[in-house]
C-alpha positions as CSV (number, residue, x, y, z in Angstrom):
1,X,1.5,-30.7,8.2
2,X,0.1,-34.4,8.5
3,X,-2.8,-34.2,10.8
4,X,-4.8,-31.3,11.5
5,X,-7.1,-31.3,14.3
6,X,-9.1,-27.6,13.7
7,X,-11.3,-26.4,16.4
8,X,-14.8,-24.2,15.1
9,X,-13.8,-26.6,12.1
10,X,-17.8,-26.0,10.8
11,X,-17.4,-22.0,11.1
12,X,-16.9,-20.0,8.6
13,X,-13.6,-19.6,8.9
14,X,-12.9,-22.7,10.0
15,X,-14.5,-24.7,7.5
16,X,-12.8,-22.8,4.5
17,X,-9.8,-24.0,6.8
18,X,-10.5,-27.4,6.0
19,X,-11.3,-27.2,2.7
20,X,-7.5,-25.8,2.0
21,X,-5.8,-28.2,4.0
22,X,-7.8,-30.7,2.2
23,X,-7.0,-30.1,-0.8
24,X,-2.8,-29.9,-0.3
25,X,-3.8,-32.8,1.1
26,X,-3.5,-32.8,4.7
27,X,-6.0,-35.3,7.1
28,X,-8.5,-33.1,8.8
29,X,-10.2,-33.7,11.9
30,X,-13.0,-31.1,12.7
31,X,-14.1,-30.4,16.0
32,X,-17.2,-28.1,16.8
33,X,-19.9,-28.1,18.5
34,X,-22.1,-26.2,16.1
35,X,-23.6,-23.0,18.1
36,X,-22.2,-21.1,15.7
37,X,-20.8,-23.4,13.5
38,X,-23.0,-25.1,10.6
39,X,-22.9,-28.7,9.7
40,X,-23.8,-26.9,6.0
41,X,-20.1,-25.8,5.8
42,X,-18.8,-29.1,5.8
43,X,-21.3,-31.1,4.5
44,X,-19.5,-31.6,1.0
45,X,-16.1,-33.1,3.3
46,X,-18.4,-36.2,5.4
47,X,-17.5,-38.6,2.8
48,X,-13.8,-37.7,2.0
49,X,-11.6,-40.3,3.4
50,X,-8.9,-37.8,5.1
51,X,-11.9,-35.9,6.9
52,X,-13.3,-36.6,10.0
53,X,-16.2,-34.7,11.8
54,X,-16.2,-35.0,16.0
55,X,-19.0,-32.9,17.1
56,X,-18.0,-31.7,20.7
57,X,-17.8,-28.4,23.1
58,X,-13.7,-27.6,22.8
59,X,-14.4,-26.1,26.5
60,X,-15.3,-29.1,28.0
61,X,-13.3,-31.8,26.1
62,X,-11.1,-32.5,23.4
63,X,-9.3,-35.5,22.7
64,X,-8.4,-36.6,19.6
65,X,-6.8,-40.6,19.2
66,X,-3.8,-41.3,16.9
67,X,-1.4,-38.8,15.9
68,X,-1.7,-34.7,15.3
69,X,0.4,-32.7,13.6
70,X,-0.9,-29.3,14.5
71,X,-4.0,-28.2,16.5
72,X,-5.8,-25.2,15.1
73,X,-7.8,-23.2,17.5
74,X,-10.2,-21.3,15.1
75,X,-13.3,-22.3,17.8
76,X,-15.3,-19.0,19.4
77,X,-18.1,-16.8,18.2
78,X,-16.9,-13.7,16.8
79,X,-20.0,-11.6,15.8
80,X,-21.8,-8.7,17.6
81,X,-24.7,-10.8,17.7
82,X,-23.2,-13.5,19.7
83,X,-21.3,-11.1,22.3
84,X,-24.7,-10.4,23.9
85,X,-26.5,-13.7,23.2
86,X,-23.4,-15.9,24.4
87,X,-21.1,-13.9,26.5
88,X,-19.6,-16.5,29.4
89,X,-19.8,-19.1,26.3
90,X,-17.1,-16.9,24.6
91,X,-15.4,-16.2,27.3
92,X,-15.0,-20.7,28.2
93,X,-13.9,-21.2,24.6
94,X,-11.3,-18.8,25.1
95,X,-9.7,-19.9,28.4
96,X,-11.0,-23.2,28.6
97,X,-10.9,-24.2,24.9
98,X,-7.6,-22.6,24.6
99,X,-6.2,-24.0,27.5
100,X,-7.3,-27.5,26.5
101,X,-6.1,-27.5,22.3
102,X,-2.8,-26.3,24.2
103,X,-3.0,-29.4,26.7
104,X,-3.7,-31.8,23.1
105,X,-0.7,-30.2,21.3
106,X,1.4,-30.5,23.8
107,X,0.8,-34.3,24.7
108,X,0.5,-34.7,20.6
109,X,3.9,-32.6,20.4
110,X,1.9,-30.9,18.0
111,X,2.3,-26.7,16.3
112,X,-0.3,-25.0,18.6
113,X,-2.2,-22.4,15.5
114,X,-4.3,-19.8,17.7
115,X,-6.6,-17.4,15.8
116,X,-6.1,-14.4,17.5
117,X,-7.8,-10.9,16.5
118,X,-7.5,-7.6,15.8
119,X,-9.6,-6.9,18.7
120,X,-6.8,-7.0,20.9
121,X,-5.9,-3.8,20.0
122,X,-9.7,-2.6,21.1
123,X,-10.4,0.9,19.7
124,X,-6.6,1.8,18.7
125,X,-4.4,5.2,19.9
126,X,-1.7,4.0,16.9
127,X,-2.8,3.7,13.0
128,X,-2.0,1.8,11.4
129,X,-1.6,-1.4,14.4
130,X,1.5,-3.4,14.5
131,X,2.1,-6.6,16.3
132,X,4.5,-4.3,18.6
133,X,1.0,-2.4,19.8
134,X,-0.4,-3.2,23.2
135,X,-4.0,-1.9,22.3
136,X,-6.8,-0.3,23.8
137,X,-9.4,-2.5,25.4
138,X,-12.1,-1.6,28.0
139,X,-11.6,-4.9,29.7
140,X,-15.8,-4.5,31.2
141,X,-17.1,-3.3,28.2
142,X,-19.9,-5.5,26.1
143,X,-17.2,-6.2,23.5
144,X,-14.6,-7.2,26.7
145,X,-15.7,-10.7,26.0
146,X,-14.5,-10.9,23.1
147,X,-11.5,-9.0,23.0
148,X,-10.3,-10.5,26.5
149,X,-10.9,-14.2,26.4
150,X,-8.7,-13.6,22.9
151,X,-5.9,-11.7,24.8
152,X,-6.2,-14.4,27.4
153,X,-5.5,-17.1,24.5
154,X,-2.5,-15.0,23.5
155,X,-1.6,-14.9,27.0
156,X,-1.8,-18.6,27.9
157,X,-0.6,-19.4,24.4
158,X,2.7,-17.9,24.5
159,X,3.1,-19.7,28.4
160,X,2.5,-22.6,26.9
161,X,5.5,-21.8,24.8
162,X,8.2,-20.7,27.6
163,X,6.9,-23.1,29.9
164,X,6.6,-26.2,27.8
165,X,9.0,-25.4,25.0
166,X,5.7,-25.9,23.1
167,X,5.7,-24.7,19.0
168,X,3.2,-22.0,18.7
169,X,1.7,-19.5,16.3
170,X,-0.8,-16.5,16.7
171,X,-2.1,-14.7,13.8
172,X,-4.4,-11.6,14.3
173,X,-7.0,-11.5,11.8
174,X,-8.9,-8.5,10.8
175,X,-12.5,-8.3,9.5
176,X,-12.5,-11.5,7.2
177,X,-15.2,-11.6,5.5
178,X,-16.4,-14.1,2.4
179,X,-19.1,-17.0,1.5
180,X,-20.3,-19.0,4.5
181,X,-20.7,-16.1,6.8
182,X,-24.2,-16.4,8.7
183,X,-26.5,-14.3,6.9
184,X,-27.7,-13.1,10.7
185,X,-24.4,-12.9,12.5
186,X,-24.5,-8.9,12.5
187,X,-21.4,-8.2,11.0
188,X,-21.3,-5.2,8.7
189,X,-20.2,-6.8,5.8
190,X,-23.2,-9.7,5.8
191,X,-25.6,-7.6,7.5
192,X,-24.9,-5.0,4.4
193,X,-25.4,-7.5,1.4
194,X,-28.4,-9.5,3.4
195,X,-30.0,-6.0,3.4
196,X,-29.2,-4.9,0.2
197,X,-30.5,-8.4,-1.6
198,X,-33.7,-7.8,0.6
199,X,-34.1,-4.3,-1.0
200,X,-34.4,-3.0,3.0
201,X,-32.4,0.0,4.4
202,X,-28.7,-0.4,5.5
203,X,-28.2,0.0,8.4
204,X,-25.4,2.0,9.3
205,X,-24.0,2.9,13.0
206,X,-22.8,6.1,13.6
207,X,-22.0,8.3,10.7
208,X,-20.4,6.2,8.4
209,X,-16.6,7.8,8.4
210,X,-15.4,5.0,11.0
211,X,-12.9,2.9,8.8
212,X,-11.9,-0.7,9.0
213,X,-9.6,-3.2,6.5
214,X,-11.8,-6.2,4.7
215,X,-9.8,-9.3,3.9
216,X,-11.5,-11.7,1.9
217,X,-11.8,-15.2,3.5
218,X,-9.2,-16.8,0.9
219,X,-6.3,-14.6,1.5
220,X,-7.3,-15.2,5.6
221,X,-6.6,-18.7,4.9
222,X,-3.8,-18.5,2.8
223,X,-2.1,-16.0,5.6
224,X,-2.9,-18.2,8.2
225,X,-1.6,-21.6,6.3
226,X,2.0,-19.5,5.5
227,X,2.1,-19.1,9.3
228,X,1.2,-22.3,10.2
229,X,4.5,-23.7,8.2
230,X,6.9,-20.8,9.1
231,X,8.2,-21.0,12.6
232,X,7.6,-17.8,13.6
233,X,6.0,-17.7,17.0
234,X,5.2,-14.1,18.0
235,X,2.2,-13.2,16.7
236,X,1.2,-12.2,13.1
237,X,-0.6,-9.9,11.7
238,X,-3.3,-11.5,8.6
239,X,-5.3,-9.0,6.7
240,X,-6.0,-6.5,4.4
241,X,-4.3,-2.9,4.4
242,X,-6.5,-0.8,1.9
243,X,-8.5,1.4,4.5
244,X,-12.5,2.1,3.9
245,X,-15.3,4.0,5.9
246,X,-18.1,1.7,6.4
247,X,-20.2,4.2,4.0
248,X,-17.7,3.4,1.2
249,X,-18.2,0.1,2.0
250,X,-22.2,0.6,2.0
251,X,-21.9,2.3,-1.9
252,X,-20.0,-1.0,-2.9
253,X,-22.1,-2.8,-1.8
254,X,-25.2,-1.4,-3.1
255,X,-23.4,-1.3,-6.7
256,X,-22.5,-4.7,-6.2
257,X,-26.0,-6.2,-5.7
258,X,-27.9,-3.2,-7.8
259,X,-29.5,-2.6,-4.9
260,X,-31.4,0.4,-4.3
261,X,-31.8,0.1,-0.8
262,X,-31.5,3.5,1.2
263,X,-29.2,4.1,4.4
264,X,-30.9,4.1,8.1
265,X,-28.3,5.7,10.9
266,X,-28.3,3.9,13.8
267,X,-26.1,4.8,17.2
268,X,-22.8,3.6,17.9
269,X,-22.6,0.6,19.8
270,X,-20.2,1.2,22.9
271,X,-16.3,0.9,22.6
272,X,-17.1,0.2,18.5
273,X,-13.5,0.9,17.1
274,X,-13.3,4.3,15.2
275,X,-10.7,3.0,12.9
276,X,-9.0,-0.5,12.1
277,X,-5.7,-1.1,9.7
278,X,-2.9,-4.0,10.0
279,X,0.4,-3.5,9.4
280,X,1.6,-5.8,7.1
281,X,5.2,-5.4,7.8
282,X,5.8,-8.9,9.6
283,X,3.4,-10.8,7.0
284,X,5.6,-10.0,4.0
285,X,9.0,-9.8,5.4
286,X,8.5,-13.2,7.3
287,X,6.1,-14.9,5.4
288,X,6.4,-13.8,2.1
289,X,2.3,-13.2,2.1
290,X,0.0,-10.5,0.9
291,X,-3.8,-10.4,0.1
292,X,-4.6,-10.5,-3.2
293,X,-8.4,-10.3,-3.3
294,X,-10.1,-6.3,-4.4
295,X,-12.9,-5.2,-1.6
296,X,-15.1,-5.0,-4.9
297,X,-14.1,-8.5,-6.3
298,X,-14.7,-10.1,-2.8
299,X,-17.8,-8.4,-2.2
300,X,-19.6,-9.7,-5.4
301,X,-18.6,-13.7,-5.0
302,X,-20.1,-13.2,-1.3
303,X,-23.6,-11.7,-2.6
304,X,-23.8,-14.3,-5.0
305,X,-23.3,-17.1,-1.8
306,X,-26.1,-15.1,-0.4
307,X,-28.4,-14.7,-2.9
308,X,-27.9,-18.8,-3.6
309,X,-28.5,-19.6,0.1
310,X,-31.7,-17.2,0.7
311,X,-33.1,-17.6,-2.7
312,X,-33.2,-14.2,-3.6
């Protein structure tokens, strides 16, 4: 692409961002204003002559000098800690932030990448969700911020595109997971491993049989990058199709790590989704992508991250 200004560049989505682009060798800037974000992630690109860190709030500013090529908007908390800790914040990056990267690619005549997610289809009536599916959303529920600044995004992203002839693309991830994830951010996934490394009980909410789709962090990226140079504009959906209850996903986890850690039910939070699956369709017919990465390979190279960062 050129230039690539990446918003949330210091997440942990964002930051794997930059190493790929990096190393096909694209010149990155990386925005973020590090609520969520670490400086950690990124600490390894500071010296590399085609990076540049700008440490800013996207909802409140964002201009970047010389040319872009493409403007990703990865910023915006996206854990369950974070939607009661944070709320309006989510909601500004959303609008605000979004509304702004759109205002930079478009006086950059820059590709406008929006991270979307499979939250916009809430707690789904069709399994499994295609791009075609309108969703499910309480719109005043505690997950609402969340799921509504990122239909908002959509929203405002795809005006951008009849309005201003703007080049656009929206990929929907689902459940990335991988190294760099905050061991605290209470997603299942790191919340799982962090207690299973600890030897303490997993904590489980509900019974277990709700299902979601785990795509490792690499094939997100990979997904996301085929996007970002196709020119499809309606939204995509970037994940992984193989279907597990989150008890499945506790066993593997506990086999991964040798763990002997016992299982503590918790209540369901409110509006939690009782299942989650993309269609893939679009991805491979368009883009030519698939993930690649096993739930049981991916879930090893992420408890080794976190046993290196907590020295266990």
């Amino acid at each position: 692409m050129g230039r690539v200004v990446i918003t949330g560049g210091a997440g942990f989505l964002g930051s794997h961002m930059c190493d790929r682009l990096i190393e096909r060798g694209d010149d990155v800037v990386c925005v973020d204003n590090l609520v969520t974000g670490r400086a950690s992630n990124v600490a390894h690109l500071v010296d590399h002559d085609r990076f540049e860190f700008i440490q800013l709030d996207v909802s409140e500013e964002l201009e970047v000098d010389g040319p872009v090529d493409a403007v990703m908007h990865l910023a915006s908390p996206a854990s369950p800690v974070d939607f009661d800790r944070i709320p309006i914040e989510i909601l500004q990056v959303g609008s605000y932030g979004t509304h702004l990267g759109l205002e930079l690619a478009r006086k950059k005549q820059a590709v406008f990448h929006l991270n979307s997610t499979s939250e916009v289809y809430g707690d789904p009536h069709v399994h499994p969700q295609p791009e075609t599916y309108w969703g499910n959303v309480n719109p005043i529920g505690p997950r609402s911020v969340y799921d509504e600044a990122k239909r908002f995004a959509e929203a405002i992203t795809m005006a951008y595109h009849r309005t201003h002839d703007l080049d656009v693309r929206i990929v929907r991830t689902f459940n990335t997971y991988g190294p760099r994830m905050r061991p605290d951010d209470g997603r299942v996934v790191s919340n799982f491993i962090v207690q299973a490394l600890r030897g303490e009980p997993l904590t489980m909410y509900g019974d277990g049989s709700q299902t979601r789709s785990f795509c490792y962090v690499d094939d997100q990226v990979a997904g996301q990058l085929a996007l970002l140079d196709s020119d499809h504009v309606d939204p995509v959906n970037i994940g992984n199709e193989n279907e597990f209850t989150v008890a499945e996903l506790a066993e593997k986890v506990i086999a991964a790590t040798n763990s002997s850690s016992p299982v503590e039910f918790l209540p369901l939070p409110k509006d939690d989704p009782t299942q989650r699956k993309p269609d893939l369709t679009v991805a491979r017919s368009v883009l030519g992508w698939e993930p690649m990465v096993e739930l049981a390979e991916g879930i090893e190279k992420t408890a080794r991250h976190f046993a290196e960062e907590l020295n266990i």
